[in-house]
C-alpha positions in Angstrom: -22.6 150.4 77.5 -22.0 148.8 74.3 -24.5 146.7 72.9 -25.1 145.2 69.0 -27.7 143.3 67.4 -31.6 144.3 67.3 -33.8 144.2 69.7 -35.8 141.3 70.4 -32.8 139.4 69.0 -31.2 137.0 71.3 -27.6 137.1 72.0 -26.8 133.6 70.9 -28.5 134.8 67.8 -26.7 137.9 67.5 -23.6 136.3 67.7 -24.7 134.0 64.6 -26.8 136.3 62.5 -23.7 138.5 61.5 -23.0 135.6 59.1 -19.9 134.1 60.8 -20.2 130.8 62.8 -18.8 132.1 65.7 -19.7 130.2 69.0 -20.9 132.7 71.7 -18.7 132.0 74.9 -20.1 132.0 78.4 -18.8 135.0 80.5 -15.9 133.6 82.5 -15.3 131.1 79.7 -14.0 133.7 77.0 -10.6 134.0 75.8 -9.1 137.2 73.5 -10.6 136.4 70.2 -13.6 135.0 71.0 -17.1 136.2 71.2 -19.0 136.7 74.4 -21.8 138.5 76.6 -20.8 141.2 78.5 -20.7 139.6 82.7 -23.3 142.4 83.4 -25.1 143.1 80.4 -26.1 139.8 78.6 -27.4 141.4 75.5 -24.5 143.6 74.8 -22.3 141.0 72.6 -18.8 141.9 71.5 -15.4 139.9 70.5 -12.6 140.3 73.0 -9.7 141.8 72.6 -6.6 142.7 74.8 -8.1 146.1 75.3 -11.5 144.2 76.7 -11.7 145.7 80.2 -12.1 142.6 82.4 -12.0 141.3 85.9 -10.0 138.2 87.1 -12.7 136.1 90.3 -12.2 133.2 91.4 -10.0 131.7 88.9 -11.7 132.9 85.6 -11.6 136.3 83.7 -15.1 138.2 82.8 -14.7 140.6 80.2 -16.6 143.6 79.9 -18.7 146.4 77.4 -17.1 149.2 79.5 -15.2 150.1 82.1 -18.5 150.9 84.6 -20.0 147.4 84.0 -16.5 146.0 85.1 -16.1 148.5 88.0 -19.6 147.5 89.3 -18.8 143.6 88.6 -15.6 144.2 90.8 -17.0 146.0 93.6 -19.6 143.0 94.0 -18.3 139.9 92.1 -20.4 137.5 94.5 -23.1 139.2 93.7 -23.6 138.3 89.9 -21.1 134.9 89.9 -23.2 132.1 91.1 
């Protein structure tokens, strides 16, 4: 798993901290370029990129720190989509 910012730092704050003004997307609501949680992992925050592994459910994509968190998402999507 890939994770950034420090601990006890929130993602939202992670995402801002870095200097930029990015807004942190909502899994399911991130497109390539943006900045997001990982679906499975909500404190490991990353920008998207084509290469992002992700899942397509139930009409949205989730995007990914690694391959395993989207295999496991995948296997049990209903599990961790409300």
């Amino acid at each position: 798993m890939a994770a950034s910012g420090n601990a006890g730092t929130s993602a939202a704050e992670s995402a801002t901290s870095t200097g930029g003004t990015a807004t942190l997307k909502a899994p399911g609501e991130a497109r390539i370029g943006d900045k997001t949680t990982c679906a499975m992992h909500s404190d490991a925050v990353f920008t998207v990129t084509a290469s992002t592994p992700k899942v397509e459910y139930r009409g949205r994509t989730y995007y990914f720190c690694c391959p395993e968190c989207a295999k496991s998402f995948a296997e049990r999507p209903g599990d961790f989509v409300k």
